[in-house]
C-alpha positions as CSV (number, residue, x, y, z in Angstrom):
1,X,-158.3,-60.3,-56.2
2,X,-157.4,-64.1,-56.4
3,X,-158.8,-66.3,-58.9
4,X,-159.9,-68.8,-55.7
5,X,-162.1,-65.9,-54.2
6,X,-163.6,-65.0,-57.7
7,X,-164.7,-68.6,-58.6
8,X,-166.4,-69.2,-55.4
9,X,-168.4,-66.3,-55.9
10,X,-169.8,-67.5,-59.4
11,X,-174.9,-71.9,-52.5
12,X,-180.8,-85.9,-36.5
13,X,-177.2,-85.9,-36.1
14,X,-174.7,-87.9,-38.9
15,X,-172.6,-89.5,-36.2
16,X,-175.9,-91.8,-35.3
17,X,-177.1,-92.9,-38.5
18,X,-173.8,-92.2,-40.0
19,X,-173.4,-92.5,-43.9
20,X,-171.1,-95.7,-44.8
21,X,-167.6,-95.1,-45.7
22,X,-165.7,-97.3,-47.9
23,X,-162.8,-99.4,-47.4
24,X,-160.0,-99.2,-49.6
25,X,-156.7,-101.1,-50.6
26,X,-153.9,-99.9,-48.4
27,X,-151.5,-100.2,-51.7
28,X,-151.9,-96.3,-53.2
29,X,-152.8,-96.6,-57.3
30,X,-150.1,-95.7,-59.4
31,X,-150.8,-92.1,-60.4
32,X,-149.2,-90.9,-63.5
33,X,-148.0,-87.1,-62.8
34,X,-147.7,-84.8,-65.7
35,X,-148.7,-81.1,-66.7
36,X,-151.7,-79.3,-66.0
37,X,-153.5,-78.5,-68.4
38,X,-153.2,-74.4,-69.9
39,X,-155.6,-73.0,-68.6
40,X,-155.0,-73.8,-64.8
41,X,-151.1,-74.1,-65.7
42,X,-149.1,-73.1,-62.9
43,X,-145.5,-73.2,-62.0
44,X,-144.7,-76.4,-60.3
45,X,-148.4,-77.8,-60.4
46,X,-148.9,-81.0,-61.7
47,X,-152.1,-82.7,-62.6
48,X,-153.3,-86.2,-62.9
49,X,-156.2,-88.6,-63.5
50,X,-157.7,-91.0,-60.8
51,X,-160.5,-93.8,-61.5
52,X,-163.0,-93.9,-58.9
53,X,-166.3,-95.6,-58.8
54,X,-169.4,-94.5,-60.1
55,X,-171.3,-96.6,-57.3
56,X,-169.2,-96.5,-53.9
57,X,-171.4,-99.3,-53.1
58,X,-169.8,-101.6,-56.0
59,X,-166.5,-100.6,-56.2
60,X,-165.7,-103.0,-58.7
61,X,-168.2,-101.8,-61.6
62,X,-168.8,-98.6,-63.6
63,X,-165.8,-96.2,-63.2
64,X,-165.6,-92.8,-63.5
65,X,-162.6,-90.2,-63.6
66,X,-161.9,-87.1,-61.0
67,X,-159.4,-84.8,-62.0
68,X,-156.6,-84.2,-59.4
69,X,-153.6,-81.6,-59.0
70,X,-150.7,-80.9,-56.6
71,X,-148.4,-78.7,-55.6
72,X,-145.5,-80.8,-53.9
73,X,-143.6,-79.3,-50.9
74,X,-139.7,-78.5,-51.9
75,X,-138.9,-79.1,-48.9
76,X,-138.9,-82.9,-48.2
77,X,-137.3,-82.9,-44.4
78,X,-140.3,-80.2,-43.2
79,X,-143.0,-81.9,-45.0
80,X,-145.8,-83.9,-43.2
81,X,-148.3,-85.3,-45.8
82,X,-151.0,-84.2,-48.1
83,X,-153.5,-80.7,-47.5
84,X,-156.8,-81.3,-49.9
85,X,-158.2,-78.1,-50.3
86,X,-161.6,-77.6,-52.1
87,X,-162.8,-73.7,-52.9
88,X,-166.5,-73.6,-52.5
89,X,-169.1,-74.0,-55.1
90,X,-170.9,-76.8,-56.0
91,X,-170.1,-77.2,-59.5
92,X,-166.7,-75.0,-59.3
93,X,-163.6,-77.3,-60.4
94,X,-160.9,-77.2,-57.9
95,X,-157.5,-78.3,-59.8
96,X,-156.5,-74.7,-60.0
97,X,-156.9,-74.0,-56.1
98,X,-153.3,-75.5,-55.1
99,X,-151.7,-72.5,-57.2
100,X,-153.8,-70.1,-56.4
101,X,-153.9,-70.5,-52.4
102,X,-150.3,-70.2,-52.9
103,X,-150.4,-66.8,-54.8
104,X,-153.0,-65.6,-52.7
105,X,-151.2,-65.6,-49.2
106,X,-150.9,-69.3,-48.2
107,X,-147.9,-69.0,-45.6
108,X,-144.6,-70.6,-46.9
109,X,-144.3,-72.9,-44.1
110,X,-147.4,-74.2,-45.3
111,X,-146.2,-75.4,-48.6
112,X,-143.2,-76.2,-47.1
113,X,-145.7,-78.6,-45.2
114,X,-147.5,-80.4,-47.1
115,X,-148.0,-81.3,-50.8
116,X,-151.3,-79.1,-51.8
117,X,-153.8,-81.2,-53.2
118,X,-156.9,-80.1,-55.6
119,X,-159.2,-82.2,-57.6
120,X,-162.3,-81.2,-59.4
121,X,-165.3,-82.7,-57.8
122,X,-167.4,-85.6,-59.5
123,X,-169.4,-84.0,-62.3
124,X,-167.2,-81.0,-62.5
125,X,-164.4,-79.4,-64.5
126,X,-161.9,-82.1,-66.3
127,X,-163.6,-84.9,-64.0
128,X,-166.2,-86.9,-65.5
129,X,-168.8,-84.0,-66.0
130,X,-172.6,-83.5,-65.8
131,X,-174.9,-81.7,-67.8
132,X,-178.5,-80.4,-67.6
133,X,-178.1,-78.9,-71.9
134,X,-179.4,-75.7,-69.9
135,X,-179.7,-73.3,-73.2
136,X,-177.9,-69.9,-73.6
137,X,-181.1,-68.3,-72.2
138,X,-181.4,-70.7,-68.9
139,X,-177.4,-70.2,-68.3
140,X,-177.9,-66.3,-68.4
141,X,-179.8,-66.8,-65.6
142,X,-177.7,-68.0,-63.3
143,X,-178.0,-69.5,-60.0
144,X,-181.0,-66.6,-58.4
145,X,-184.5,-67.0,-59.3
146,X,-186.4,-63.8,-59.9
147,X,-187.6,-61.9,-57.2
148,X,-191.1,-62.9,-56.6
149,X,-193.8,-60.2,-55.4
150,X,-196.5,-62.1,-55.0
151,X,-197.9,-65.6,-55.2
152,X,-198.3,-66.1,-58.6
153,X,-194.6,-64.8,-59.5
154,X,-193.9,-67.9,-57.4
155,X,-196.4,-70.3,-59.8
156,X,-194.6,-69.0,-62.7
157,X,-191.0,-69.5,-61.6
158,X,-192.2,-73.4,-60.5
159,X,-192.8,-73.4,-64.2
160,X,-189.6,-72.8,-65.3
161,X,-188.0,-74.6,-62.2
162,X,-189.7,-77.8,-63.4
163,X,-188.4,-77.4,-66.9
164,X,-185.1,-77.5,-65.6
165,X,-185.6,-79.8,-63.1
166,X,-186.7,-82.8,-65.9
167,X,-184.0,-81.5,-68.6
168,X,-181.4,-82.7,-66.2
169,X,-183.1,-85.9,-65.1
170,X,-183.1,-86.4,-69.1
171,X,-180.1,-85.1,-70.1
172,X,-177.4,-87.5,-71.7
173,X,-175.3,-87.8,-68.3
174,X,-178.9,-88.4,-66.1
175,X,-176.7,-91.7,-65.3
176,X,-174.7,-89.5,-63.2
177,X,-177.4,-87.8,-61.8
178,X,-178.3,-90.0,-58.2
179,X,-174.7,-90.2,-57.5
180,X,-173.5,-86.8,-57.7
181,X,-173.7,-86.2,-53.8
182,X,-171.5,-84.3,-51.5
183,X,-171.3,-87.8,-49.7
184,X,-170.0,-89.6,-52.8
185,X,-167.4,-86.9,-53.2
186,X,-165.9,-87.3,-50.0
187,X,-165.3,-91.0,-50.8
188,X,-163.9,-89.8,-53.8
189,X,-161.3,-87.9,-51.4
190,X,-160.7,-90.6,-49.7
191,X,-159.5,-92.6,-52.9
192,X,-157.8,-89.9,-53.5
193,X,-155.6,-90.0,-50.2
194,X,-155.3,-93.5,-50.7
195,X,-153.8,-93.3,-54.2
196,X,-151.6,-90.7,-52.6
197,X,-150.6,-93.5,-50.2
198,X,-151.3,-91.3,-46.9
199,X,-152.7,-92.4,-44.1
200,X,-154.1,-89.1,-43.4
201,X,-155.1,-86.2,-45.1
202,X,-155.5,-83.0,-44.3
203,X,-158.0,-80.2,-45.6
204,X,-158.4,-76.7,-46.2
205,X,-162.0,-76.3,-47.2
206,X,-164.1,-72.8,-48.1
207,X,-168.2,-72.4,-48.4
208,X,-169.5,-75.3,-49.9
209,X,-166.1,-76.8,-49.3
210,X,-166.9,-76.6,-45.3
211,X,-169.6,-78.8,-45.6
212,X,-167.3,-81.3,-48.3
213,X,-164.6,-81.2,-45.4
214,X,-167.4,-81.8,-42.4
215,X,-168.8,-84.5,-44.2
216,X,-165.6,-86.0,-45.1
217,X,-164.6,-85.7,-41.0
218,X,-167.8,-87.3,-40.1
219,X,-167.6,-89.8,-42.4
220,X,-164.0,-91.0,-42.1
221,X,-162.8,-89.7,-38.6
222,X,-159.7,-91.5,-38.4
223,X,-158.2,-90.9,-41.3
224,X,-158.5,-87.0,-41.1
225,X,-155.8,-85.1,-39.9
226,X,-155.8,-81.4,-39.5
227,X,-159.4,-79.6,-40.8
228,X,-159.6,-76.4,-41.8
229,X,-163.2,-75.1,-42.7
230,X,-163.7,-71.9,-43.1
231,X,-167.2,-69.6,-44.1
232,X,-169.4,-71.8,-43.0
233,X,-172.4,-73.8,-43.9
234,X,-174.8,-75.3,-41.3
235,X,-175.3,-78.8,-40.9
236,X,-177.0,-79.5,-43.2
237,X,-175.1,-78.3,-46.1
238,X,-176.3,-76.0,-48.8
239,X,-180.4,-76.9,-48.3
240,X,-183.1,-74.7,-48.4
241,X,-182.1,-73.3,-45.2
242,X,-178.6,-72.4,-46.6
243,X,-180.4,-70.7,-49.7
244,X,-182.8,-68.8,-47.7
245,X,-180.0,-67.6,-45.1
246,X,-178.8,-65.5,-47.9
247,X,-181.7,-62.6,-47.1
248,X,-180.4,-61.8,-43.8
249,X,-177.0,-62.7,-45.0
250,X,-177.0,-59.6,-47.2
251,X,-178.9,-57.5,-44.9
252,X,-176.2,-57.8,-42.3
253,X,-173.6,-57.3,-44.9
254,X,-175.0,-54.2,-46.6
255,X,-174.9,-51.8,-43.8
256,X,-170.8,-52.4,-44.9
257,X,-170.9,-51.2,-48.2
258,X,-173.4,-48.6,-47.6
259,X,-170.7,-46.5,-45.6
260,X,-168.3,-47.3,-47.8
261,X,-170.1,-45.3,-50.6
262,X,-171.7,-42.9,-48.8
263,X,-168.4,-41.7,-47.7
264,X,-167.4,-41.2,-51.5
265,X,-169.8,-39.1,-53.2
266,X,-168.1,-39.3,-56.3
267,X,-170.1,-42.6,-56.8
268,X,-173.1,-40.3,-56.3
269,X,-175.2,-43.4,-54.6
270,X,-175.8,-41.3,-51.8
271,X,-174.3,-39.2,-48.6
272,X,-175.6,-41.4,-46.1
273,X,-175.9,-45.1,-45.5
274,X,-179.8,-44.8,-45.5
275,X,-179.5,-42.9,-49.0
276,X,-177.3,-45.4,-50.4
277,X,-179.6,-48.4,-49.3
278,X,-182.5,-46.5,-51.1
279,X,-180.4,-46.4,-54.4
280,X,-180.5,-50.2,-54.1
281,X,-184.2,-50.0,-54.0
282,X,-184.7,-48.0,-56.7
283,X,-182.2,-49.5,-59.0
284,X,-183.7,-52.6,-58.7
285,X,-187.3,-51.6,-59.4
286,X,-185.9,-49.6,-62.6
287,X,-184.4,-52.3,-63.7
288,X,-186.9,-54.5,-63.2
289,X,-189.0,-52.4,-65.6
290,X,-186.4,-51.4,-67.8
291,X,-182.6,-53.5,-68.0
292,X,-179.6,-51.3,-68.9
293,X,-177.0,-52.8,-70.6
294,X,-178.2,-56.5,-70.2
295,X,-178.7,-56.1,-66.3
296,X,-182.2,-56.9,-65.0
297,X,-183.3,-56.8,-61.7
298,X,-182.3,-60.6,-61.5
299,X,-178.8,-59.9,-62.2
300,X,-178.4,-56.7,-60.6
301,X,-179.0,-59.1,-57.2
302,X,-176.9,-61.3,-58.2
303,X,-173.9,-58.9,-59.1
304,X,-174.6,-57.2,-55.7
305,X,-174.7,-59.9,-53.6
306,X,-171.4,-61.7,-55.2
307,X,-169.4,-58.5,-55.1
308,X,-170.6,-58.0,-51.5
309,X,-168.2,-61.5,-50.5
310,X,-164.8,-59.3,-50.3
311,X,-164.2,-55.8,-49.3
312,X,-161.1,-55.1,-52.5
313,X,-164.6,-55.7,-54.3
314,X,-166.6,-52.9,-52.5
315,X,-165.5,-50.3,-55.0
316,X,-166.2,-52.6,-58.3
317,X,-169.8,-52.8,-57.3
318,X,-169.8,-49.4,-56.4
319,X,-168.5,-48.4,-60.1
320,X,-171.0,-50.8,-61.5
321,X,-173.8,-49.3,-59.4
322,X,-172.8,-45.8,-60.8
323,X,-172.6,-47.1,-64.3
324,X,-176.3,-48.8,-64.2
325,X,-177.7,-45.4,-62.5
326,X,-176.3,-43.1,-65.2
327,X,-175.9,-45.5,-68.1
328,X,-172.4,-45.5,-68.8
329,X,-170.1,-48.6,-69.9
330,X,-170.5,-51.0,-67.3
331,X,-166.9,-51.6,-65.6
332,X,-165.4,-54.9,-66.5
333,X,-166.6,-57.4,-63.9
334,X,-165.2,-60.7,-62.6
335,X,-164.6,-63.5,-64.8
336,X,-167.2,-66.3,-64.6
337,X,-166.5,-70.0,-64.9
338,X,-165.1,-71.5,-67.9
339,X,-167.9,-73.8,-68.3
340,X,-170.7,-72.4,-67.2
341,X,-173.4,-75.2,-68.2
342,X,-171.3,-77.4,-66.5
343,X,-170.9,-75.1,-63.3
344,X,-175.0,-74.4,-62.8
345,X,-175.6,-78.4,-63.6
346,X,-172.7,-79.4,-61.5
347,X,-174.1,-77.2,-58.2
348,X,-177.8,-78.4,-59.2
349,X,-177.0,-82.2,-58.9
350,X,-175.0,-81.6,-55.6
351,X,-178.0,-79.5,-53.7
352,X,-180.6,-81.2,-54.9
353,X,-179.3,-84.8,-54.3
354,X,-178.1,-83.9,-50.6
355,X,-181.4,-82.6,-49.1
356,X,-185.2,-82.9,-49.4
357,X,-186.3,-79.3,-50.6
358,X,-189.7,-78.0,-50.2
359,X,-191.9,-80.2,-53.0
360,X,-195.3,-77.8,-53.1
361,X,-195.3,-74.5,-54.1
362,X,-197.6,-73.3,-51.7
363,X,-194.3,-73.8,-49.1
364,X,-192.2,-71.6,-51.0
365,X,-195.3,-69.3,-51.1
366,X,-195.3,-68.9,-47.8
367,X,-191.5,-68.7,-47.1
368,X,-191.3,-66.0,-50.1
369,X,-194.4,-64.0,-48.0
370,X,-192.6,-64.3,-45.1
371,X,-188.5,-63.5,-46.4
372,X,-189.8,-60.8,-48.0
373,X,-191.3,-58.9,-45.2
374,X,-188.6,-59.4,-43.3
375,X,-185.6,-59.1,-45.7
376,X,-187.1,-56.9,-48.4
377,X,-183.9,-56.8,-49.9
378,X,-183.7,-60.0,-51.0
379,X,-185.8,-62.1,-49.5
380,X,-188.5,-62.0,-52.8
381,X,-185.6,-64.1,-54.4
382,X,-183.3,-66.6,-51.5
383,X,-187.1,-67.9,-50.7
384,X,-188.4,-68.3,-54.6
385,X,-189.0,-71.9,-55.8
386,X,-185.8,-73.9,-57.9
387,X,-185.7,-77.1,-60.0
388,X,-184.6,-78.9,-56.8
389,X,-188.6,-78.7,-55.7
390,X,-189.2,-81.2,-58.6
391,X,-186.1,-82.9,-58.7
392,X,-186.6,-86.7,-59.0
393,X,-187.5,-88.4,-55.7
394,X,-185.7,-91.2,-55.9
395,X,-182.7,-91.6,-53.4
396,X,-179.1,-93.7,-53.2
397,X,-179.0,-92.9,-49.6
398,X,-181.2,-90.8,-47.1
399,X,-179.3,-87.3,-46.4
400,X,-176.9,-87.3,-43.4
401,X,-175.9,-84.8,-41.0
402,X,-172.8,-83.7,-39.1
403,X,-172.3,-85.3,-35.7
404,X,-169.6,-84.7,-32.7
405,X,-167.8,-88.5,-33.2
406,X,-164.2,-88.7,-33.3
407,X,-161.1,-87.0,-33.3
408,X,-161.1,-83.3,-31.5
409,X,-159.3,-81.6,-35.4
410,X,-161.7,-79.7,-36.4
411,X,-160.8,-75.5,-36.9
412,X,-163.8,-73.5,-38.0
413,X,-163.0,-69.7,-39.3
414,X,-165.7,-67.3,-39.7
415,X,-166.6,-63.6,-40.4
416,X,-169.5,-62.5,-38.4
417,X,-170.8,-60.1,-41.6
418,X,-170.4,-63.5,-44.5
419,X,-172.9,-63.0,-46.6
420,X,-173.0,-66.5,-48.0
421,X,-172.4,-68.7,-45.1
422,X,-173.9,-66.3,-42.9
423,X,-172.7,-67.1,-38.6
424,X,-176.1,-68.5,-37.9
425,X,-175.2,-71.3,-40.0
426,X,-171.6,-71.6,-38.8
427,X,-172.6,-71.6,-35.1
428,X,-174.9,-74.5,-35.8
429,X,-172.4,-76.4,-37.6
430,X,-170.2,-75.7,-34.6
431,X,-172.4,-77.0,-32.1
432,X,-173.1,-80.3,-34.4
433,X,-169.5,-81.0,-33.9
434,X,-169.7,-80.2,-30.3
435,X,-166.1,-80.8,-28.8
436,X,-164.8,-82.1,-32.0
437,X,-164.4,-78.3,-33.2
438,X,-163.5,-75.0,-32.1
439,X,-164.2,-71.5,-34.0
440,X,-162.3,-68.6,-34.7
441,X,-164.9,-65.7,-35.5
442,X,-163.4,-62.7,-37.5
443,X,-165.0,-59.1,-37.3
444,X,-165.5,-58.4,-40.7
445,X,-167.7,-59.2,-43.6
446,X,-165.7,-61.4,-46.1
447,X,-166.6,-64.6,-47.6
448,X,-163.2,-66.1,-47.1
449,X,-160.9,-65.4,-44.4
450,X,-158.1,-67.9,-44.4
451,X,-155.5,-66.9,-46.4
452,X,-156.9,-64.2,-47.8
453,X,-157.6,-61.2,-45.3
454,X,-155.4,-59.2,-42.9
455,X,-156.5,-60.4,-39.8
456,X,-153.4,-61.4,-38.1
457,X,-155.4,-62.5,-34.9
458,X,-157.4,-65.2,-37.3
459,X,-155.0,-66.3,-39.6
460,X,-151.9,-67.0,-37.5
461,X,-153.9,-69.3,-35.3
462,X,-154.4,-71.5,-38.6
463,X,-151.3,-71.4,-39.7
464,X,-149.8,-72.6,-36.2
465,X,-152.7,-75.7,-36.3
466,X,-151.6,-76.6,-39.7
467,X,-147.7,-76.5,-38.9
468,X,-147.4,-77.9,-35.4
469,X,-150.9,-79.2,-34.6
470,X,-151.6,-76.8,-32.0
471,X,-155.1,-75.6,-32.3
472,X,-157.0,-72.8,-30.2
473,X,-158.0,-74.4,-26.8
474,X,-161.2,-72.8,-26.7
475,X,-163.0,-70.5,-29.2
476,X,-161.9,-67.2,-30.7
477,X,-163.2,-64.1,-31.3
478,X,-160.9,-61.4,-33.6
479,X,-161.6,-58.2,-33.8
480,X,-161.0,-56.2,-37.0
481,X,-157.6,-55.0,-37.7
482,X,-156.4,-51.4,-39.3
483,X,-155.4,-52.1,-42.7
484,X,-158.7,-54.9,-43.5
């Protein structure tokens, strides 16, 4: 399992009313190279810091710092510029990515290529960072809500939700907060290419890192290269649409993991898919009433649905199943972010800054009624009201969306069964780039195809558009290979 897969498991058209790039000096900043720091130390990686404004809008005041990383090609005849890469999130640092793309499968010719880039994202990581002092208690929480059964579980959570909502719009870094957008970190990138001196970049985006890279595209179409986005959010980036997608997302997952355990009774979860999905169901009421071993109902959703985003993890959250249902030692689980405050703030200031969520709680009512009789399984918790329904109203800019202007370099990849970034989503963010893109569809259910699975028919395609430019003429569909 690679650490990049782990870590993104820990959420009118742009082209018209197109969100204001920024010009930059075509002499790159002098970048002083050095070693990463030990705990994202890699062989060959190098790290360094880059000033960017605070304000994109007055590039000449308040500065802040984003963290940067790269992985330089060894072979300097074969290479062809700079591949930023960005592994999901919000609020997941990214300096690590570079090394572990290249331990998890990223071809050679690749990295012969290009020199990898990663940075971590404004707010994030070792880049200037943002907090919402969310206590021990709040962080144990995580990023799902509670599953709400009725109305009033919804009025309760908008409690809570609120609470959080004003201790980040008070918090010591709230200075941060209206410009930690999605849009302000693509003109990050694009400082970053030009400290880099490049023309061009490239990009190799995943999850939330699909709708960085579309942004970015839209944004500044002539200086992208060769875009990679793969599990994919719609258009509209991760807003309450994304959240709620994660219902059905499961639902169409699940029937995947079901077989897998049914045809292992040594779990004892069931002998049949239908048995196994039951177990969910009662696992989460029992836990609901009474946790075991720190695992509420809350979290049991939360491990479920994370460890649902690779197949290697199927048998993990089958073990941990068994160990909740009989009360042994829980198995050991994947690691979580470093900074955890920092990763929950960091994703809160991202989605609730790009989009207008829901504001009443009689909306989140409804959609909660209405998710949960259709996706029972998690439906009572996607739908549930978050701190980004009293997140301050004030805006920098109005949100954008992706449109079809400019260069035809855009390569979506997609599992049909992603959890996540669930198709629905992907095929919208297809047909927003109209000609501009074309999609490679994977039959499987991982969050994360490119490098990581199998699939031969998916991942040689990207490979070939990264290395020679030659892209898929039309769009793709794989089917799933022996050995996935």
């Amino acid at each position: 399992m690679n650490r990049t897969l782990s870590l993104a498991l820990s959420t009118t058209a742009m082209a018209a009313t197109v969100l204001p790039g920024v010009s930059v000096a075509a002499t790159p900043d002098t970048l002083d190279w050095g070693t990463c720091p030990e705990e994202i130390a890699a062989p060959r990686l190098e790290c360094a810091t880059l000033g960017v404004p605070l304000d994109h809008r007055d590039p000449g005041g308040r500065q802040i710092d984003i963290e940067i990383s790269r992985l330089a090609s060894e072979k300097p005849a074969q290479r062809r510029g700079v591949l930023l890469t960005n592994p999901g999130g919000p609020g997941i640092p990214g300096t690590a990515n570079p090394a572990d793309l290249a331990t998890g499968g990223l071809p050679q010719e690749v990295l012969d290529s290009y020199d990898v880039i990663g940075f971590d994202p404004r707010g994030v990581g070792r880049s200037t960072q943002v907090t919402c002092e969310l206590t021990a208690e709040q962080q144990d929480r995580d990023n799902f809500p509670p599953y709400a059964h009725t109305a009033v579980d919804v009025e309760r959570e908008a409690e809570y939700a609120r609470t959080v909502a004003e201790q980040c719009a008070d918090s010591p870094t709230a200075w941060l907060l209206p410009h930690t957008t999605t849009a302000n970190t693509a003109r990050d990138m694009d400082r970053i290419r030009a400290a880099l001196g490049e023309p061009k970049l490239s990009y190799l985006g995943h999850s939330y890192g699909t709708y960085l890279g579309a942004v970015y595209t839209t944004m500044f179409p002539q200086r992208s290269d060769r875009i990679v986005l793969d599990s994919n959010l719609g258009p509209g980036g991760y807003d309450v649409t994304a959240m709620r997608s994660f219902a059905p997302g499961l639902e169409k997952r699940f029937p995947d993991f079901a077989a897998f355990a049914a045809a292992r009774p040594d779990y004892g979860l069931g002998n049949t898919p239908e048995q196994v999905t039951a177990k969910y169901f009662e696992l989460a009421e029992r836990l609901e009433v009474e946790p075991v071993q720190g695992i509420d109902r809350t979290r049991f959703h939360g491990i479920t649905f994370s460890y649902l985003y690779a197949d290697v993890l199927l048998p993990l959250l089958a073990a941990t199943w068994q160990a909740l249902d009989t009360d042994q030692p829980l198995p050991a689980g994947l690691p979580g972010p470093a900074d955890l405050e920092n990763a929950l703030a960091g994703r809160l200031h991202v989605i609730c800054n790009d989009s207008r969520w829901p504001g009443t709680v009689e909306e989140y009512q409804e959609n909660v009624a209405a998710d949960r009789a259709a996706y029972p399984m998690l439906g009572g918790v996607s739908a549930n009201i978050g701190p980004c329904a009293f997140w301050p109203e004030e805006r920098v800019e109005p949100p954008g969306r992706i449109g079809d202007r400019g260069p035809s370099n855009v390569l979506m990849v997609q599992s049909e069964r992603d959890p996540g970034t669930p198709l629905a989503g992907a095929r919208e963010l297809r047909k927003a780039f109209g000609k501009r893109a074309t999609m490679i569809t994977v039959d499987g259910g991982e969050h994360g195809v490119y490098p990581f699975s199998r699939n031969t028919c998916a991942n040689d395609p990207v490979t070939a558009y990264l290395t020679t430019g030659e892209r898929p003429s039309q769009d793709l569909a794989c089917a799933a290979e022996p050995g996935e």
